[in-house]
Backbone bond lengths (Angstrom), bond angles and torsions (degrees), N, CA, C in turn:
res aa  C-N    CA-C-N  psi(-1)  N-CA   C-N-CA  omega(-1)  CA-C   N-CA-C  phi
1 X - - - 1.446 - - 1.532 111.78 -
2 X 1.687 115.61 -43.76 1.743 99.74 -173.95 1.160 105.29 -86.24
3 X 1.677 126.72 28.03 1.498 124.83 157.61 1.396 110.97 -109.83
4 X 1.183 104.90 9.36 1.798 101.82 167.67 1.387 100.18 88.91
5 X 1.450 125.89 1.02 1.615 99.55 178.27 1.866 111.52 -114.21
6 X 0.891 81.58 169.93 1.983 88.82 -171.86 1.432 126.15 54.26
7 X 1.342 94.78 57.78 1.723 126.24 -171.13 1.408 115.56 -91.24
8 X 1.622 114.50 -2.91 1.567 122.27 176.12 1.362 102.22 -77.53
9 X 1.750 111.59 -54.48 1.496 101.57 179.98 1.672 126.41 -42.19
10 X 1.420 104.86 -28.59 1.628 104.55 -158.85 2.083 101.13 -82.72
11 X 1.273 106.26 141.48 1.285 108.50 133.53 1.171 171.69 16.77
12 X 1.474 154.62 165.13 1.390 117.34 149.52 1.647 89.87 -111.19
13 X 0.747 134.98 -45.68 1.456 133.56 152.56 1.460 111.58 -10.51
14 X 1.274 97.06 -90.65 1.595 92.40 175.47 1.541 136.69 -38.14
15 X 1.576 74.93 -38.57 2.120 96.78 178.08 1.804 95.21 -50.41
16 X 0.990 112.31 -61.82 1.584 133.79 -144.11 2.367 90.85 -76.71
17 X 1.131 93.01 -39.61 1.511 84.21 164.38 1.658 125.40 -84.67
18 X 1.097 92.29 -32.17 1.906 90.82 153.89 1.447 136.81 -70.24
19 X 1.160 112.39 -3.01 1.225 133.36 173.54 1.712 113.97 -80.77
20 X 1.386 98.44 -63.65 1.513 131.13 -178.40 1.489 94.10 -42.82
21 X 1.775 113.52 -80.21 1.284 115.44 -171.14 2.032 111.78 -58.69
22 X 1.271 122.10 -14.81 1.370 100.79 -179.34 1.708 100.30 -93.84
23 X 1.382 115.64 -22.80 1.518 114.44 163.47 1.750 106.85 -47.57
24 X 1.140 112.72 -71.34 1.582 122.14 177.79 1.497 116.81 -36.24
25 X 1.396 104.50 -31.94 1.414 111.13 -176.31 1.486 108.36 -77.92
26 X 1.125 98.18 -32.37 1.662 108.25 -146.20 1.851 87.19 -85.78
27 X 1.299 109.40 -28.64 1.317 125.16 175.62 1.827 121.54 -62.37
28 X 1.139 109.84 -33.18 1.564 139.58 -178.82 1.663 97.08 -100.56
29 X 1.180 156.34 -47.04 1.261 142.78 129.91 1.517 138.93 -22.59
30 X 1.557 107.55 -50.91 1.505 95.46 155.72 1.407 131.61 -91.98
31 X 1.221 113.85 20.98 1.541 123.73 -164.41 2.253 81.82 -108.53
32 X 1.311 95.90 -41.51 1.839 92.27 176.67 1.438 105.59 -53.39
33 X 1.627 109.61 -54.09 1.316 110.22 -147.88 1.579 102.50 -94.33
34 X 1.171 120.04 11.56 1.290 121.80 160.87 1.595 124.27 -99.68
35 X 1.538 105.21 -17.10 1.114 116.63 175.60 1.307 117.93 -83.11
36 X 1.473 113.42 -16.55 1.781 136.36 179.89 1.642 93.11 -79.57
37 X 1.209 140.36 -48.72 1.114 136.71 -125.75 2.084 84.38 -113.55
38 X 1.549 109.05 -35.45 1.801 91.63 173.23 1.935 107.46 -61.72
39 X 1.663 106.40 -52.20 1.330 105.61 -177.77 1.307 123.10 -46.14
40 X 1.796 113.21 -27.68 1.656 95.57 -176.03 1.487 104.67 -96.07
41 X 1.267 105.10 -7.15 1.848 116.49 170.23 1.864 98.23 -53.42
42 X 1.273 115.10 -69.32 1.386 128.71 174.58 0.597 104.98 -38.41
43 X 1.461 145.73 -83.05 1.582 136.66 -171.11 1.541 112.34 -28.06
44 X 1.001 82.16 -76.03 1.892 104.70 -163.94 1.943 82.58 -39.28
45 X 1.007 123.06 -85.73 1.531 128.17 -176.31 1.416 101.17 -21.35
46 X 1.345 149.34 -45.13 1.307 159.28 -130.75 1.827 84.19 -113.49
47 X 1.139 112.42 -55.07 1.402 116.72 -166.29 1.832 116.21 -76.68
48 X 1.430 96.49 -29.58 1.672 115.79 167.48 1.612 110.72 -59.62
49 X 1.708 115.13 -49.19 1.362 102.24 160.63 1.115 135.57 -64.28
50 X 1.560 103.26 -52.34 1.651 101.20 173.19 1.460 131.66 -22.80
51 X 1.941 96.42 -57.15 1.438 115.86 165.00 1.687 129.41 -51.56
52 X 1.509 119.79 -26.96 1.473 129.95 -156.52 1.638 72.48 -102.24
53 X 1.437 143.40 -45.97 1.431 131.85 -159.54 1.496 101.70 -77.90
54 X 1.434 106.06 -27.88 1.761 104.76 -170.47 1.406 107.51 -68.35
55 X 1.442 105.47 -40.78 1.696 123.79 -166.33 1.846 91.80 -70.90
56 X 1.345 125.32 -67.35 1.552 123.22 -175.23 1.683 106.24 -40.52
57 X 1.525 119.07 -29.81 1.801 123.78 -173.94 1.791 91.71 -73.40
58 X 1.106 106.66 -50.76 1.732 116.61 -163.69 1.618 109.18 -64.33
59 X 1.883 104.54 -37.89 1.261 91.34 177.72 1.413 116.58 -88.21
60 X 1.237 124.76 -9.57 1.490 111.13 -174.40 1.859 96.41 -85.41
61 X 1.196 125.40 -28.60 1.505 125.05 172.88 1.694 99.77 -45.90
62 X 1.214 112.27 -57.67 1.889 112.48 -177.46 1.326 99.91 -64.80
63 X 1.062 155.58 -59.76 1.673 141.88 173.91 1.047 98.89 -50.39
64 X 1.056 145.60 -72.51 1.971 130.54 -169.31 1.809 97.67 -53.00
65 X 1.372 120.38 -50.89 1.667 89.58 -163.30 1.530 92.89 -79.82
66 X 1.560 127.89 2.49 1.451 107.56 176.17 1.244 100.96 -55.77
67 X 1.465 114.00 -75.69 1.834 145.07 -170.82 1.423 77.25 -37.07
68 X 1.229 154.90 -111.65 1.431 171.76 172.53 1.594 100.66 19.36
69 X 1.018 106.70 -43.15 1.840 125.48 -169.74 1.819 102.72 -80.76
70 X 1.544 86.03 -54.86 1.719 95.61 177.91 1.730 122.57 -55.03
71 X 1.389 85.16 -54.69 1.449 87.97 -176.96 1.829 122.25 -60.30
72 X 1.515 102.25 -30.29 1.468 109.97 177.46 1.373 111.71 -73.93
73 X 1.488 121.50 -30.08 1.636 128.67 179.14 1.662 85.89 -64.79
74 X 1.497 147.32 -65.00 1.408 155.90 -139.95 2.080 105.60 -79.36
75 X 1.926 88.82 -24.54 1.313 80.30 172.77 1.592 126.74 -107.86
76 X 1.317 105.50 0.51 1.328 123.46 -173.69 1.821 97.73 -101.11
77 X 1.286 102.06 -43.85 2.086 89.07 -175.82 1.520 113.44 -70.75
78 X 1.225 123.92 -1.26 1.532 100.31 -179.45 1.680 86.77 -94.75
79 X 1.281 138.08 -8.22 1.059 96.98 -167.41 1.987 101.10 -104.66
80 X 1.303 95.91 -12.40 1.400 95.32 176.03 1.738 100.40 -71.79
81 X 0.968 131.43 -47.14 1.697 126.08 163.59 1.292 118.73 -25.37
82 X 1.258 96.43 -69.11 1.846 124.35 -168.17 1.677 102.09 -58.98
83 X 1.676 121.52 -45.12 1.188 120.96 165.18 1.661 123.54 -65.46
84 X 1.430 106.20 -35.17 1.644 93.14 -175.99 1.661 103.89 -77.69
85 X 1.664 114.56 -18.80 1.517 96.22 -164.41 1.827 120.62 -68.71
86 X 2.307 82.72 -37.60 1.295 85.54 170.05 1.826 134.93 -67.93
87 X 1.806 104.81 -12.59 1.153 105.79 153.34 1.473 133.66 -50.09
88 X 1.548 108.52 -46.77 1.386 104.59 -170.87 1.284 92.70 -90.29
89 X 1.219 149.77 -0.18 1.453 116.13 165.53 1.692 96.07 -99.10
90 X 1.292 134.59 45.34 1.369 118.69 170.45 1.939 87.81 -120.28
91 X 1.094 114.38 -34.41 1.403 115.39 168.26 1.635 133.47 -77.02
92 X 1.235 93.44 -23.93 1.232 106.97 169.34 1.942 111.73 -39.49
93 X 0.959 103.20 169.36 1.764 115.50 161.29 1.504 112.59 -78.13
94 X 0.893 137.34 129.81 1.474 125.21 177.38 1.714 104.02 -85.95
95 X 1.736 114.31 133.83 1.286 140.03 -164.55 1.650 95.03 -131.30
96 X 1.811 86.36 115.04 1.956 90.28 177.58 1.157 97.38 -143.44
97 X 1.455 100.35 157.42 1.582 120.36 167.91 1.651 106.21 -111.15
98 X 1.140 108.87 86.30 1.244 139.38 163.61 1.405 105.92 -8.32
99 X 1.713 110.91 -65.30 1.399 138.06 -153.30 1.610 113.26 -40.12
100 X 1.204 107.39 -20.42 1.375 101.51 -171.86 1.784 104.86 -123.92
101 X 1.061 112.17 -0.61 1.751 131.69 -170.81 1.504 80.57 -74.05
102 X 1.827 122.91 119.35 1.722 134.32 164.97 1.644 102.04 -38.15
103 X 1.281 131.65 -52.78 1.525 103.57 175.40 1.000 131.74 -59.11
104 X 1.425 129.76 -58.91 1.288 134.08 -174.05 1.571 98.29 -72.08
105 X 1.145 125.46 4.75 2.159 113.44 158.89 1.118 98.84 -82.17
106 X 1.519 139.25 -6.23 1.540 120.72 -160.53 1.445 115.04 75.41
107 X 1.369 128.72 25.53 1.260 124.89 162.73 1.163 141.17 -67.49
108 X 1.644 153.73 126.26 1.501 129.82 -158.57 1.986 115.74 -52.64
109 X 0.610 130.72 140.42 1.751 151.97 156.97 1.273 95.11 -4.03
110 X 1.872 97.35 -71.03 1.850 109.18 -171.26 1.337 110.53 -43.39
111 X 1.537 103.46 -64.42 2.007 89.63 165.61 1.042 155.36 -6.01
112 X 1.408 81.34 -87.29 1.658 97.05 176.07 1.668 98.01 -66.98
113 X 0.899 154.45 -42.28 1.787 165.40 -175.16 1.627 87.18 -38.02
114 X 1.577 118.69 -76.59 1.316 115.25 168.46 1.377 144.37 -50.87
115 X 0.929 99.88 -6.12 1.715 112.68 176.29 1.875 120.87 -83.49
116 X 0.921 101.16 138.02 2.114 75.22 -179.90 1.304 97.03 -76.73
117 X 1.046 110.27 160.49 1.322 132.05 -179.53 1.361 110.69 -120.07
118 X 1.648 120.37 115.30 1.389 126.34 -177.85 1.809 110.71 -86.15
119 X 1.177 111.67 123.81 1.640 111.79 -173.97 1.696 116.17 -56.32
120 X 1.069 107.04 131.96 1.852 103.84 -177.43 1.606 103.84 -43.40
121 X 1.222 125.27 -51.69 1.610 112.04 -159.88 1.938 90.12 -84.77
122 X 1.575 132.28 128.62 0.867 138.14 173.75 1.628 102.04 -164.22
123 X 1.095 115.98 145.18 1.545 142.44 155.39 1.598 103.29 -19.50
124 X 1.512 119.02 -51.62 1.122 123.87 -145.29 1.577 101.72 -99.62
125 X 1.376 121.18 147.20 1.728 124.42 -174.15 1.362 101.89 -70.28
126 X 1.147 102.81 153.15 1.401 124.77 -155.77 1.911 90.90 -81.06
127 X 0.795 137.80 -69.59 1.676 135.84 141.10 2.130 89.77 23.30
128 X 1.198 90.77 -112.93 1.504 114.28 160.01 1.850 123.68 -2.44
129 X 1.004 120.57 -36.43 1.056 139.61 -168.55 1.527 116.53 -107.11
130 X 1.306 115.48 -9.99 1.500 138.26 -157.99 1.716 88.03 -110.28
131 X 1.850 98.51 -57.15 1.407 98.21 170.02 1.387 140.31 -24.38
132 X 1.501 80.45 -76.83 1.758 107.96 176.65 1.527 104.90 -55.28
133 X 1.359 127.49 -31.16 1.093 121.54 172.06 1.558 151.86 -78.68
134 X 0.840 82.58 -6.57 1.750 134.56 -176.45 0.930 125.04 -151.55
């Protein structure tokens, strides 16, 4: 009968209590399957934070090794700069203006003898070196 078949035998009585109890049923069925459907609501909600707190841990880890990344690129390029420039001016040709270098003014020997004398191929601009030398 609560599958709907052999419904000639019954009643209206009966009809009307078969009704009742598959209402009741049907009543105790969606009260399950509604109660299934808040709990996996909850989860998921429970699991949505978890996820939004995991992701806020993950992203502040990528800003620190950004900054972390940055700062090591900021401390490593001046010196890779600072090393290739003074490379190419150690290969370079050396370019001087004589004009003010104590020999070529005509200064005595002894002089210039006492003076240090900075070697033409150096790190330092030839400008610079004229300085110190004079």
């Amino acid at each position: 009968h609560l599958m709907g078949e052999d419904l000639e035998s019954l009643n209206l009585k009966e009809l009307q209590q078969l009704e009742q109890q598959l209402e009741s049923s049907l009543k105790h069925i969606r009260a399950r399957k509604n109660q299934l459907m808040h709990e996996s609501i909850s989860e998921l909600q429970k699991k949505e934070r978890s996820l939004q707190e995991e992701n806020k841990v993950l992203q502040k880890e990528l800003v620190e090794k950004q900054k972390a990344q940055a700062a090591q690129q900021d401390q490593t390029q001046p010196q890779t700069s600072s090393s290739s420039s003074s490379f190419m001016m150690r290969d370079a040709p050396p370019v001087a203006d004589t004009s003010n270098h104590p020999a070529a003014a005509g200064e005595r020997a002894e002089d210039v003898a006492v003076q240090p004398q900075v070697p033409l191929r150096t790190a330092l601009p030839l400008w610079m070196v004229s300085h110190i030398n004079g």
